[in-house]
N, C-alpha and C positions, 0 to 999 in steps of 0.2 A: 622110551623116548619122551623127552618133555614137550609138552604144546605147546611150550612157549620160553623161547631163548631171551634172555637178557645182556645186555651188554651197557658197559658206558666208557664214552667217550669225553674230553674235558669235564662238562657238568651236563652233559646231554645222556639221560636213559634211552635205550631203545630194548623197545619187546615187539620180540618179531612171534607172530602167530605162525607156529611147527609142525601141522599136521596138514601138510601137501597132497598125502593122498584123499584126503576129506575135501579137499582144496580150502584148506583153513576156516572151514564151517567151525562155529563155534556147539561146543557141547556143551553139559554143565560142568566136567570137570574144567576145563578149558578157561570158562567164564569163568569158574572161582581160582583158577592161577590168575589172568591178568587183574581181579579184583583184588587178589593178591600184591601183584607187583605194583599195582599203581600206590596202593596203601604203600606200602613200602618206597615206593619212589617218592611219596607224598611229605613222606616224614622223615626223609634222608636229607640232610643239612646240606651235604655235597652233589644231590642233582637239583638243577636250576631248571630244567624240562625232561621231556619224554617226546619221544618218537615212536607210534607204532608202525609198523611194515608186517609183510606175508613173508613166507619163504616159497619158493618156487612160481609157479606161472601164476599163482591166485591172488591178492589181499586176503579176502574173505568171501565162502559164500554165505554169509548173514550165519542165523543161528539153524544149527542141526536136528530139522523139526522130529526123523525118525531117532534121534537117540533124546529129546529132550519130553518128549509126550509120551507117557507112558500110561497104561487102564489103570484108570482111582474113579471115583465116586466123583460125577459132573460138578456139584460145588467146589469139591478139591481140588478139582483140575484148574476152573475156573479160578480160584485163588491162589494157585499155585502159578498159573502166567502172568497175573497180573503182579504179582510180588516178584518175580523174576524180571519181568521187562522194566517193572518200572526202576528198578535196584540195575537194572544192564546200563539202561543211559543215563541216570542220576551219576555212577562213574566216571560221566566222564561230563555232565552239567556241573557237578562242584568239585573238581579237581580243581586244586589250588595253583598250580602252578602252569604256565606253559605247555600244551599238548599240539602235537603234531601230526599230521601221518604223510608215511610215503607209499602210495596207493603203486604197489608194482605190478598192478594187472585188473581181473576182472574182479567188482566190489558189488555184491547182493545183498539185498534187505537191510537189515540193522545195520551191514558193515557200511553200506551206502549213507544211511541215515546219522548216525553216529558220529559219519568224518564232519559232517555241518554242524556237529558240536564242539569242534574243536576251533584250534587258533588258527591255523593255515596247514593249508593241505598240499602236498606234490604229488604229480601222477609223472607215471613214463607213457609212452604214445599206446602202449597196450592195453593201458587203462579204460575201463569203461564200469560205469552206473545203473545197477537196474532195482528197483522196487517193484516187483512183481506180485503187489500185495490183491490187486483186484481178482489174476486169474487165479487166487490161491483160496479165495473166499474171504480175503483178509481184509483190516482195514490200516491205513498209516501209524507208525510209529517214531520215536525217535524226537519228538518235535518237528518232525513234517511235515503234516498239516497246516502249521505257522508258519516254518523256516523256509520252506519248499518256494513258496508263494512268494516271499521279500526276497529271494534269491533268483529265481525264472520266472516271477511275473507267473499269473494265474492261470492263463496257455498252455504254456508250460510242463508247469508243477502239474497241473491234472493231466497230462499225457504221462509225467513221470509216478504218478501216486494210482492213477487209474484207469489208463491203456495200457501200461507195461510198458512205454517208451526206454529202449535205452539207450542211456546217452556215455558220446566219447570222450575220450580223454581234453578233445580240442573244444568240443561243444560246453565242459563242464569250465570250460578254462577261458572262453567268452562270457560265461556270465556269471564267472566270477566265484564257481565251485573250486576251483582248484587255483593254488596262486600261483604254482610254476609248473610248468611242460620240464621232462627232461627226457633228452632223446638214449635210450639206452641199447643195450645188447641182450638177446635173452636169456636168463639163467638158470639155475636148474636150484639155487641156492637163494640164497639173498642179493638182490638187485645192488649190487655195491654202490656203484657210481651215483643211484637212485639214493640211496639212502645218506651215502657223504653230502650231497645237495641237500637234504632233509637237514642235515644235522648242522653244518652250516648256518642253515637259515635260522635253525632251533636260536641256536649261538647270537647272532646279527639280530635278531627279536629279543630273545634276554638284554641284550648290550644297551638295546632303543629304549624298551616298553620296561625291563625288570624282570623279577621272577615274579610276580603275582598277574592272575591274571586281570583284564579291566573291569568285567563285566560288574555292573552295578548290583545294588541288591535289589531294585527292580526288574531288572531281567531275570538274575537269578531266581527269584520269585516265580514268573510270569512263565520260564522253562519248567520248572518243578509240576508249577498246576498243569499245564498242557501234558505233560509224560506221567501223571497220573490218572488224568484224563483220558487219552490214548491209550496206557493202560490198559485198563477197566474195560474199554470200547473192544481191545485187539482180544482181552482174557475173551469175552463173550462171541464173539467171533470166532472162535475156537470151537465153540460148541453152538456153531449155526447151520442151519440148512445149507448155507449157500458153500461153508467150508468143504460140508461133509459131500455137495455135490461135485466139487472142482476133485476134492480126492475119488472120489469115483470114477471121474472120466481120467483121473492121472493113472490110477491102477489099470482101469480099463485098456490103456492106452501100450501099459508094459505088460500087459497079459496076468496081471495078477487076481484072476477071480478069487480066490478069497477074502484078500483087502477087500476088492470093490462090495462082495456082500456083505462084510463087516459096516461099511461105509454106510450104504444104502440101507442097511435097519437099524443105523444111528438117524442114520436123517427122519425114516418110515416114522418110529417111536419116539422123536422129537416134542410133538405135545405132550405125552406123556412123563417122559424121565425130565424134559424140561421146568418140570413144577416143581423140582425139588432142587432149583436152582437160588 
């Protein structure tokens, strides 16, 4: 099965993320299809935008940290996230053209971060936002840090970056996260109704704005340094104490003592293995 279906509609792409039972967590194959499509959408004469969406109750739950970390040597690893994240949201900071999403359910981490790199976003009322980066050991990504803040105000943005706040469909759509509510029906497939409205809108912004997008080459600049920035901060966070403790009490929590003591003698041996960072 593909993880990720394509379709188009007059000059409108849409890639719906296909792995429902994941609940459309991105893995790395996953991430190199939509890096895929987007290049392809990018350089396709005949589409004017892109629309992402989920299939079934999810969008996305961010990236799939147990299929995407895997045992290498702590520099590796380390350079190994930070050239993945930062290459995950440059995707979608220099897309050339019009990007969209229609958010048809619940949106985690990156997936959350991500849609505020895009041109306008739609949710259906099921919709809700979480960045659960603090109880993870983690730190912001995506340009969140910045974006978070000019978008909720500093209140906010730190309930959503560092209490776990999560926010809904109506809340993200008062301050201006989401540009349109659409009331839909649940589905087991792709949110139809959700998504004609997405694509629509796609259509009605190309017609206004064009197919190029506006952003300057100051911002686009000032995007890049921050999600390299971020980066480099989330790679190292990976291999911290405070990660390796938050996975401890998560195993702890599903009964899995083996994780937990793998966990707990990455943390124990942290000054050590850490010198060879």
């Amino acid at each position: 099965m593909s993880l990720l279906k394509t379709a188009t509609a007059g000059g409108v792409r849409t890639l719906r993320f296909n792995s429902p039972r994941k609940l459309n967590a991105w893995s790395l194959p996953a991430i190199k299809e939509t890096r895929e499509a987007l290049a392809e959408a990018a350089s396709d004469s005949a589409v004017d935008a892109v629309v992402l969406t989920g299939t079934g109750e999810y969008y996305c739950a961010g990236v799939d940290l147990a299929a995407v970390l895997k045992p290498m040597p702590p520099r590796k690893l380390v350079g190994m996230i930070e050239s993945l994240n930062k290459q995950l949201f440059e995707q979608y900071i220099d897309f050339p053209k019009p990007i969209f999403a229609a958010i048809n359910g619940p949106t985690i981490g990156a997936a959350a971060t991500s849609a505020t790199l895009l041109d306008g976003v739609l949710a259906n009322q099921r919709a809700t936002f979480h960045t659960p980066f603090a109880s993870l050991g983690l730190v912001p990504e995506g340009c969140s840090s910045v974006i978070f803040p000019k978008l909720f105000g500093d209140e906010l943005a730190n309930k959503m970056l560092h209490e776990g706040h999560k926010m809904t469909a109506q809340e993200a759509h008062e301050h201006g996260m989401v540009n349109v509510l659409v009331e839909t029906e649940p589905s087991e497939g792709e949110d139809t109704e959700l998504l004609n409205a997405a694509i629509t809108y796609a259509e009605a912004y190309v017609a206004e704005k064009g197919r190029k997008r506006s952003r300057s080459p100051e911002e686009l600049e000032r995007l890049r340094q921050v999600n390299a920035e971020e980066s480099r901060a989330l790679a190292h966070a990976f291999v911290s104490p405070a990660f390796f403790r938050a996975m401890e009490a998560q195993a702890a929590r599903k009964g899995r003592t083996p994780q937990q003591v793998v966990f707990a003698a990455l943390r124990l041996t942290r000054p050590i293995w850490g010198m060879t960072l």
